[in-house]
N, C-alpha and C positions, 0 to 999 in steps of 0.2 A: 442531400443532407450532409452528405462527410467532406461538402465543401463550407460546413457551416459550423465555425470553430464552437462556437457555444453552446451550440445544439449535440455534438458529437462530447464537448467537455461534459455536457450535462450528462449522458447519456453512461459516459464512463466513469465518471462519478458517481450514478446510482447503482451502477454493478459493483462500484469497490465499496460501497455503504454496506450493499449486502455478503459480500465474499468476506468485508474484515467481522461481520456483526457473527456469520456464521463459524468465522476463526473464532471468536469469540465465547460462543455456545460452546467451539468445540473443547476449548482447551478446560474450562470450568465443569463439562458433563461427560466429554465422554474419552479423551488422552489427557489422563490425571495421574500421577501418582504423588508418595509421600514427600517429594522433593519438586520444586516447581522447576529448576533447570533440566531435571532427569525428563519431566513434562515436555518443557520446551522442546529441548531437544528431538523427543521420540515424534513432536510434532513435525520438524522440520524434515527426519528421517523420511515417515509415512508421509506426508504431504507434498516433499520434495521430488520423489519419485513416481509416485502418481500423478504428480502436476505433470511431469516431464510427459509419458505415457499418455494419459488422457489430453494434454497438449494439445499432444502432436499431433491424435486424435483429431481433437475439434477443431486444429490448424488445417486440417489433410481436407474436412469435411466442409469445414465453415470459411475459414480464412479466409476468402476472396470475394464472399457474399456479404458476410459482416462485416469485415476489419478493413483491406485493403486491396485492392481492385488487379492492383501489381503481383500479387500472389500467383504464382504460377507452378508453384514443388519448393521444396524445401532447398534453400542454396547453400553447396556443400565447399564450392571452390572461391571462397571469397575471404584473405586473410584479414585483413584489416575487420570485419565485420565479427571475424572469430575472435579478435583480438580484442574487441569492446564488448562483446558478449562474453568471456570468460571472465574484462576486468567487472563488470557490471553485475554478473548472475553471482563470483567472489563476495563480492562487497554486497549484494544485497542477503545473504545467507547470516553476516553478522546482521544484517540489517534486520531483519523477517525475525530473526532470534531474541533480538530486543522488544521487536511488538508480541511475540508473542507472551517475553514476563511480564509487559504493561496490562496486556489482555490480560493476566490472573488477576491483576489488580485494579483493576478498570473495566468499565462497562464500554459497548460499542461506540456510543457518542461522546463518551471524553475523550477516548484512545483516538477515534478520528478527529476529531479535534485539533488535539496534541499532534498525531501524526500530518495534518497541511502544515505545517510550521517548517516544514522541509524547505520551503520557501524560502526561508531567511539566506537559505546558504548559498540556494540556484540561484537569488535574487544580484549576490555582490557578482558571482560566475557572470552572469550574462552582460553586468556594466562595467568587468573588467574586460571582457573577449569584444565590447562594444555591439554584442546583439541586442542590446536596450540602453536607455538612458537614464541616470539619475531622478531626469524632472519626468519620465514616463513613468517610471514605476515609483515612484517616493510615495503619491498620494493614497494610489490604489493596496501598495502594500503596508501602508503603514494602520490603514483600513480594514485590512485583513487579517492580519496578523494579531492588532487589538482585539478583532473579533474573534479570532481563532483561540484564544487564553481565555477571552471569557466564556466561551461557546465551552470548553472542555472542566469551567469552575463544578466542582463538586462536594464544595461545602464543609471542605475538610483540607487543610492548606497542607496537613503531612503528607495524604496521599495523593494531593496534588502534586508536590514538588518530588515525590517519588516516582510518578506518572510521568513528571517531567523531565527527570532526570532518563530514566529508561528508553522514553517514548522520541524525546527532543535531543538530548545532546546526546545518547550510544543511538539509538535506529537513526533519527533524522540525517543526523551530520553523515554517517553511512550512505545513508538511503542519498544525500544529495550527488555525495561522489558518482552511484551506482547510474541515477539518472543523466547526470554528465555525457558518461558514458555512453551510456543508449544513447543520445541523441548525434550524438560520432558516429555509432555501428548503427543507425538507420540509415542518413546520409549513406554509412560506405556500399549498406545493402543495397537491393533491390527492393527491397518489403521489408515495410516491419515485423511479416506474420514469422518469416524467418529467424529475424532478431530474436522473436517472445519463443520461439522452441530453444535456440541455441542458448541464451540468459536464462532459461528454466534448466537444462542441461547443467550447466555449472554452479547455479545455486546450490542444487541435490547433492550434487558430487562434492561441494566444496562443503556444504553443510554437514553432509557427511563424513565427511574425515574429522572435521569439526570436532561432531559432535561424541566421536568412538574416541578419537585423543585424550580431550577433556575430562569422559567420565571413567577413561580409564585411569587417569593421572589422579582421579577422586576417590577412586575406588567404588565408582558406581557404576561398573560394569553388565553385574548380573541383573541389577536392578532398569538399567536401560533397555536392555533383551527386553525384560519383562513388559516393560510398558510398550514398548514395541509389538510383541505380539498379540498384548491384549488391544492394541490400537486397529487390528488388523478388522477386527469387529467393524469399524466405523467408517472402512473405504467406501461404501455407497453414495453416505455424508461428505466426505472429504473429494469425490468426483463431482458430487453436486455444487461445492464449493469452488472449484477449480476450470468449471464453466464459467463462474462468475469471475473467476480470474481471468482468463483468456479474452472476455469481452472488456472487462476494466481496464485488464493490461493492456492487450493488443490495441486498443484502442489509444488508451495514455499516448503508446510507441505511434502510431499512427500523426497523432497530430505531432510531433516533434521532426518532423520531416520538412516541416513549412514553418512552427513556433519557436521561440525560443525558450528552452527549458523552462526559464520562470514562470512565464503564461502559461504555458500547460498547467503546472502547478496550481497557479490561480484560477485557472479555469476548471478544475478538478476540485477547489475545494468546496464546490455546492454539496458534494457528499455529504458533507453534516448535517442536510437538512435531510436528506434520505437516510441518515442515520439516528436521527432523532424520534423519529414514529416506529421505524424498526424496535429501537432500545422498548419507547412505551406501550407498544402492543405487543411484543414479545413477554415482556414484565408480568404483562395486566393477562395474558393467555395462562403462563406460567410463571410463579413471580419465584425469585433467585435465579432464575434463569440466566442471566449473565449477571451472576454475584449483585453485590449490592448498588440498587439504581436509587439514585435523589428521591425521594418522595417533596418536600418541601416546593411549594409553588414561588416561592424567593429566587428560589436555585436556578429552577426552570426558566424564569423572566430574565435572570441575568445569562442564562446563556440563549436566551433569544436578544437580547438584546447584541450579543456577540456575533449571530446569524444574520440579525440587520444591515451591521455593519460587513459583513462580510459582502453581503449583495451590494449595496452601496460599493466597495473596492472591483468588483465586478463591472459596474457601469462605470467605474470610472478609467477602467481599461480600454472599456469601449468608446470612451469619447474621447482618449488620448491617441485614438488610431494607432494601439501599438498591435494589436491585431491583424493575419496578415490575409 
């Protein structure tokens, strides 16, 4: 099967539906405070260094069975891989900080939504470096991307284009560099499972200094401790979510060994559809549960109408044989 790009995109697609749905729950229930950045931040703190930790964990135990076959130890003597992992786990720390202010503002299926729009930037990357073409990707991403705006519409155009602004132009344009990146320090690796410890590594560390800079330059100092240690409660949740990371992510890294960034991408944003019964059955078990969800059956039809089209860009990859 993980010779089967669609079936592996699918697969880490519904691990990141639920690892962003449960970032989600987390930052609205349970690493909250009076300031949503002091929020973010103590998210990135706690979640940063647990990911790192629990990783390396489920890399040490899984990595070879699940993600990639080449997994054999963690590879410590390889610069060029260290060099794409620091630029990459760097930039995704601003990147991770941005979804998580859209997450206060946003439910799980607009925020992923919003978040495949990453796309637009891996998309020009890949047909200027000539790993795809114009007339390969014009159709299928122009397909997708319609679909990705309407699939994220929430009936309210301010907190749309605040959503958008957060989620699309600070995370996304981040997040495209970051993936760039990875797909450099896979090639230079051995394994991807090494890449997803080493870019989990400098995320923590770089969000880290980040986030102690900033609130102390704010004056929210005492207040970020705080929400820190009260976030401390929640590590059993934040482990459970960081499984779901390691299989979303390690996998993403996996298929960019043989994909070109953009396809991954594409092939990644089925998530929305595993992130859409998440959002309503999470709701309908416990409603505010990820803040305020569409109620409106209007709403609903137009962002399936935007998941149609999505799948539609999907098949239209597979018939342009950019697939490899």
């Amino acid at each position: 099967m993980r010779n089967n790009a669609i079936a592996v995109g699918s697969i880490s697609a519904l691990c990141t539906a639920i690892y962003r749905s449960l970032d989600n729950y987390t930052v609205h229930n349970l690493i909250t405070s009076p300031d949503s950045l002091t929020a973010a931040f103590a998210y990135l703190i706690v979640g940063g260094w647990t990911g790192v930790i629990a990783g390396t964990v489920f890399s040490l135990a899984f990595g070879r069975q699940l993600i990639d076959r080449d997994f054999t130890g963690i590879v410590i003597n390889n610069p060029e891989m260290h060099k794409q992992a620091f630029i990459s786990g760097s930039i995704s720390a601003g990147s991770t900080l941005f979804i998580m202010l859209g997450n206060q503002i946003g439910e799980p299926s607009a925020v992923v939504a919003l978040a495949n729009l990453t796309v637009i930037y891996t998309i020009l990357h890949d047909i200027m470096t000539k790993q795809a073409t114009l007339k390969q990707l014009l159709v299928p991403s122009a397909l997708i991307v319609s679909g990705g705006i309407l699939a994220a519409f929430n009936g309210s155009l301010s907190v749309t284009f605040l959503g958008f602004f957060y989620v699309v132009v600070l995370s996304n344009g981040l997040d495209a560099y970051s993936n760039i990146a990875e797909a450099k320090g896979v090639l230079a690796a051995s394994d991807s499972v090494s890449l997803f410890i080493w870019r989990f590594f400098w995320l923590a560390f770089t969000g880290t200094i980040l986030a102690l800079v900033v609130s102390l330059s704010r004056g929210y100092w005492d207040l970020l401790f705080q929400t820190v240690r009260g976030a401390i409660i929640s590590l059993p949740w934040v482990i459970t979510t960081m499984f779901f990371v390691f299989l979303g992510m390690g996998l993403k890294l996996y298929m960019k060994k043989t994909q070109a960034v953009s396809i991954v991408l594409l092939l990644t944003s089925t998530q929305l559809f595993f992130a859409y019964p998440i959002t309503i059955f999470g709701s309908w078990i416990q409603p505010k549960i990820f803040g305020d969800v569409p109620s409106s059956p209007a709403i609903w039809l137009i962002r399936m109408a935007g998941s149609i089209l999505i799948v539609l860009g999907i098949i239209q990859l597979g018939k342009r044989k950019v697939l490899v």
